[in-house]
N, C-alpha and C positions, 0 to 999 in steps of 0.2 A: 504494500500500500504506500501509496503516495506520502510524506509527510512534511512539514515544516519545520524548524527546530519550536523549544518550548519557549525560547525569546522572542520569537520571531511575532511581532505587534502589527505590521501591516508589509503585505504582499502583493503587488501590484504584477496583472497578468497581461504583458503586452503582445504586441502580435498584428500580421497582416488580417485582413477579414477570411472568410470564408476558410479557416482552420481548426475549426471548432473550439476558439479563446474563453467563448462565452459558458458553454456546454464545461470546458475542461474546470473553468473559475466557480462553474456552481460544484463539480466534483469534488474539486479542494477542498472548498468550505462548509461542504458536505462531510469528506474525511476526519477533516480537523475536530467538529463537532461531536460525532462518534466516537473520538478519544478523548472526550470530556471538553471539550473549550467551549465558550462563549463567540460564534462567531457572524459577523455581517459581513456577509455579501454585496456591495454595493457594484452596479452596473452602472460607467458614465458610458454607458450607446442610449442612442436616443434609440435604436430599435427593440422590441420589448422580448428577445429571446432569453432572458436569463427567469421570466415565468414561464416560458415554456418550461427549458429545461429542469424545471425544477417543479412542473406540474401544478402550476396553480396561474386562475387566472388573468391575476394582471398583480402588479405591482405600483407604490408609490414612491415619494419622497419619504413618507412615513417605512419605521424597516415592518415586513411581515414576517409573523413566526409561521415557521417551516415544521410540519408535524414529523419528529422520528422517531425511529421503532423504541418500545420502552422496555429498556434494559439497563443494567445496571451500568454506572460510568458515563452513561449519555450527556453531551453537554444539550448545546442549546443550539439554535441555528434560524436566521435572520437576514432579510434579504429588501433591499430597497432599489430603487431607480430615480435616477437624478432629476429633480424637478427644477429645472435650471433658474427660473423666476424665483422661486422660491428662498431658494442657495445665493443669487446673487441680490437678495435683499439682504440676505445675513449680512452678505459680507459689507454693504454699505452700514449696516448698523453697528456692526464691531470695529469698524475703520473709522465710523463718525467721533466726534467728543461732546456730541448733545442730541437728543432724540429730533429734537430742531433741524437743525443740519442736513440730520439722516434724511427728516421727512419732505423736506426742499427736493434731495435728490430725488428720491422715490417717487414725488408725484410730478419729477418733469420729464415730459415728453420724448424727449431725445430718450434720458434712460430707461422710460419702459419698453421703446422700440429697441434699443439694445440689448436689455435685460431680456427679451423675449425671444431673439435670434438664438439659434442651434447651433454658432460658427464659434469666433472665440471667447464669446461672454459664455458660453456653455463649458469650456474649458477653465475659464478662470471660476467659476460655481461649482465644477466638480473637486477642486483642491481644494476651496473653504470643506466641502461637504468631508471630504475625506479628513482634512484637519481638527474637522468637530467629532465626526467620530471616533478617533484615533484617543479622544480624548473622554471619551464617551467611556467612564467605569463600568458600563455592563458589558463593554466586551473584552474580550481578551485578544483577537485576531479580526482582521478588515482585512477581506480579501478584495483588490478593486479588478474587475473587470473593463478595462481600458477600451475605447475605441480604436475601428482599426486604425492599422501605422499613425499616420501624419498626424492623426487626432488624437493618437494618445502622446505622441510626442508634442504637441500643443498644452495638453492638461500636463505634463510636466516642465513646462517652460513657462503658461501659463503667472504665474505670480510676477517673477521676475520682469516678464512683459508688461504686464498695466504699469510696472514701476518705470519701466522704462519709456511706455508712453508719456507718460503724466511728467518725465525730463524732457521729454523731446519740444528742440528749441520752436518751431513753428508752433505749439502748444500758449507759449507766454508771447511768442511772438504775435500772436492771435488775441488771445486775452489781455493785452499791453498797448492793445491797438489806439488807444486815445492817447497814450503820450505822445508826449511833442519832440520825443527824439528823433532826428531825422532817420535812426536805422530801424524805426518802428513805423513811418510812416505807410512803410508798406503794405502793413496790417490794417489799416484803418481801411485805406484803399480796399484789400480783399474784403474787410467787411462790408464796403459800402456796394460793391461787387454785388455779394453775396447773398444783400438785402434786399435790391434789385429783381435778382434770378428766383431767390426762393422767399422772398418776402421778411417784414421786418420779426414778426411773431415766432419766427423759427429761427432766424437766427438768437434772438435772446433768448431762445430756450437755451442752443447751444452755447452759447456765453457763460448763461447762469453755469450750466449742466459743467462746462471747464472749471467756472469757477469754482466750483463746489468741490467735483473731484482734486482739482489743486490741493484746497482745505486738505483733505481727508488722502496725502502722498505718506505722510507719516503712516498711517494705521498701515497701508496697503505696503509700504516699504519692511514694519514691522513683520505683519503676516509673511512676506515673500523670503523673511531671511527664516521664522519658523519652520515653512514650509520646504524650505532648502536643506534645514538638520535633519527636519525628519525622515527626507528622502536618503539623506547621504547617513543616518545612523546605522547602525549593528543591527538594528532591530527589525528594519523596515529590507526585505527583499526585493527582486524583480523578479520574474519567470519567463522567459520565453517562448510562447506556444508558436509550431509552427507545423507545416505537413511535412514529410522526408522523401517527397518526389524535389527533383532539381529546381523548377521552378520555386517553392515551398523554403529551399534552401539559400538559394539568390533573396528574397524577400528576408527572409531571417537574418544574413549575413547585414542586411542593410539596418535596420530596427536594432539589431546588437551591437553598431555601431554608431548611430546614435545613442543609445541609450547612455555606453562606456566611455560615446564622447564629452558626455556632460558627466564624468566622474561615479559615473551609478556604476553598481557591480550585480552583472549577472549571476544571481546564486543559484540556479537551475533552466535547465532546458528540458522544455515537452514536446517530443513528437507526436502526433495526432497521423491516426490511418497508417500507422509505420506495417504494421504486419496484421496478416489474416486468422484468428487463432485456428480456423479448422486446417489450414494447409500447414500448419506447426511441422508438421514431419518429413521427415527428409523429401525431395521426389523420387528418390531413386528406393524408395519402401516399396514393396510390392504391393497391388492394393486389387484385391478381385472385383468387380465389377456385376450385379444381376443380373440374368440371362436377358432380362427383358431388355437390359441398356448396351448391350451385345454392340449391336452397332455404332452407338455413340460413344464406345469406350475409348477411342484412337481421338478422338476429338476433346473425351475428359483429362486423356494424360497430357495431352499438349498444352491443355490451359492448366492443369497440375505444372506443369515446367515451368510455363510462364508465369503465373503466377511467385513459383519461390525463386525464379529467377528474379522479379522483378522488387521482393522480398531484400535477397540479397544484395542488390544495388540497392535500397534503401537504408540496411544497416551500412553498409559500406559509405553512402553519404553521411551519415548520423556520425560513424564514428571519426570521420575526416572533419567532420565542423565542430565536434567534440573536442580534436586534438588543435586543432587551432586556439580555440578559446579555454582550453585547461580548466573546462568545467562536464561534470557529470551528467549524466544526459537520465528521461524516462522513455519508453516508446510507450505508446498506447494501440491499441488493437481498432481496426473500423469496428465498429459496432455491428452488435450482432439485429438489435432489434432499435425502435427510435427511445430515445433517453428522454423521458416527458415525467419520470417522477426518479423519488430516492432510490427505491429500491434498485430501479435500471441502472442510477447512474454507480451506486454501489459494487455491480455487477459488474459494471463497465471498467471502473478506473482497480477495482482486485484484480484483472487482469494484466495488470503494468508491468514493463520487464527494466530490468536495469541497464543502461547503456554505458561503460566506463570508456573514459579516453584511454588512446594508444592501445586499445586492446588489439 
């Protein structure tokens, strides 16, 4: 069985799409729970497959309890989906220094059309939501199921980003726009531009909505240096979920260098669909065939070859991007049946084999 260590506080599952990241994140937190933890699953994709795979039907910003078998040592298991509105009110309200402040930004316009979008204000709400959690004494483990690639590499740059908007010189150059210093005149210009094109009521929203954010560079400067330990501590892992067909490996090869380019350390790799368990045995096992399938028998052993042929190039990839990255690999099996509750995915991930480098 899959495990974590018992420090291990938040596990972030990244990965290309269509790998099964999502499927493999609710596994984890499935696992972990089994062995006694407190664990939330939190899903930043906006698509809602972590209720599937986890057999219930739908999910909130609120976490939901996940019914497991009751046995002795069972912990607990919890599972939510980013309500990005939501999350990025928080984060206005913990970055404000008066409810005043907060609620300026909150009911201007620009920011709800922001706060509403699914691009990077979804990114920066899913790092509050996971920093509340993390902090959240009822759990002991957050496993975050990431969006694919570029989105999940967003939500971990995310923090750093708004900080570094809220510097960016065209920002004050903008909101500066009435002085009379001639290297500012420029700004007044673009405003009057601007008010022009899109009229005067939208750009002072925009005005305010900078000025406010301005205010409020400290909180979001704070937040982004917490959020920066917590990724880079002892406690906090990353996982790599990926297929172990070549294409699956190009794709991984990319995502794990991002990832190690920002200082993260990959503490595990998962293959997904790496091998078949019924073709498990050799091809060259003798294997009789019923009279009735007589004629199709020359046709089952050629897709018998192919098959652990195709097998064998896939551990053969696994363990060459293994030995590159000096990290320990899982394979996971295709599935036998679809994984839409516990018990499946329980089925599924007992099946896991261990992959070492340089083997």
């Amino acid at each position: 069985m899959i495990e974590l260590s018992d420090d291990c506080r938040l596990a972030f599952c990244v990965g290309v799409g269509g790998v099964g990241k999502t499927t493999f994140a609710a596994a984890l937190g499935l696992a972990e729970a089994l062995r006694g933890r407190s664990v939330l699953v939190l899903t930043a994709d906006p698509a809602r497959r972590l209720a599937d795979a986890l057999g219930i039907r739908g999910l909130s910003d609120l976490a939901s309890d996940i019914a497991l078998p009751e046995r002795p040592g069972v912990g607990e298991l919890h599972a939510a989906m980013l309500e990005t509105k939501a999350s990025a009110d928080e984060i206005i309200r913990r970055a404000a220094a008066d409810e005043a402040r907060a609620q300026r930004v909150l009911d201007n316009r620009i920011y709800q059309a922001f706060s509403n979008t699914l691009a990077r204000s979804h990114a920066y709400a899913a790092m509050e939501r996971v920093h509340e959690a993390v902090n959240d004494s009822r759990y002991d483990l957050i496993v975050v199921d990431t969006p694919p690639a570029q989105s999940s590499i967003e939500i971990l740059d995310a923090p750093a980003r708004l900080v570094s908007f809220l510097d960016q010189r065209v920002v004050r150059w903008f909101l500066q726009a009435s002085d009379a210093s001639p290297q500012l005149r420029g700004g007044a210009i673009a405003q009057g531009l601007l008010r022009i094109v899109a009229g005067e009521s939208l750009v002072s929203a925009l005005t305010e909505f900078l000025t406010e954010m301005a205010f409020l560079r400290h909180g979001f400067s704070e937040r982004a240096r917490e959020v920066r330990e917590l990724m880079r501590s002892p406690s906090t892992r990353f996982v790599l979920v990926s297929s172990a067909d070549a294409m699956g490996m190009e794709a991984a090869k990319s995502v794990a260098a991002e990832v190690q380019g920002r200082g993260f350390e990959l503490a595990q790799l998962v293959f997904n669909r790496a091998f078949i368990s019924e073709a498990a045995r050799a091809c060259d096992d003798p294997v009789s065939y019923p009279e009735r399938l007589a004629a199709l028998a020359p046709k089952l052993r050629r897709l018998r070859v192919s098959l652990s042929n195709e097998e064998k190039q896939k551990r053969s990839n696994i363990v060459a991007f293994c030995s590159e990255h000096g990290v320990a690999a899982w394979a996971l099996p295709e599935a036998r049946r679809p994984l839409g509750d516990p018990s499946a995915l329980v089925a599924w991930i007992e099946q896991v084999r261990t992959v070492l480098p340089h083997t």
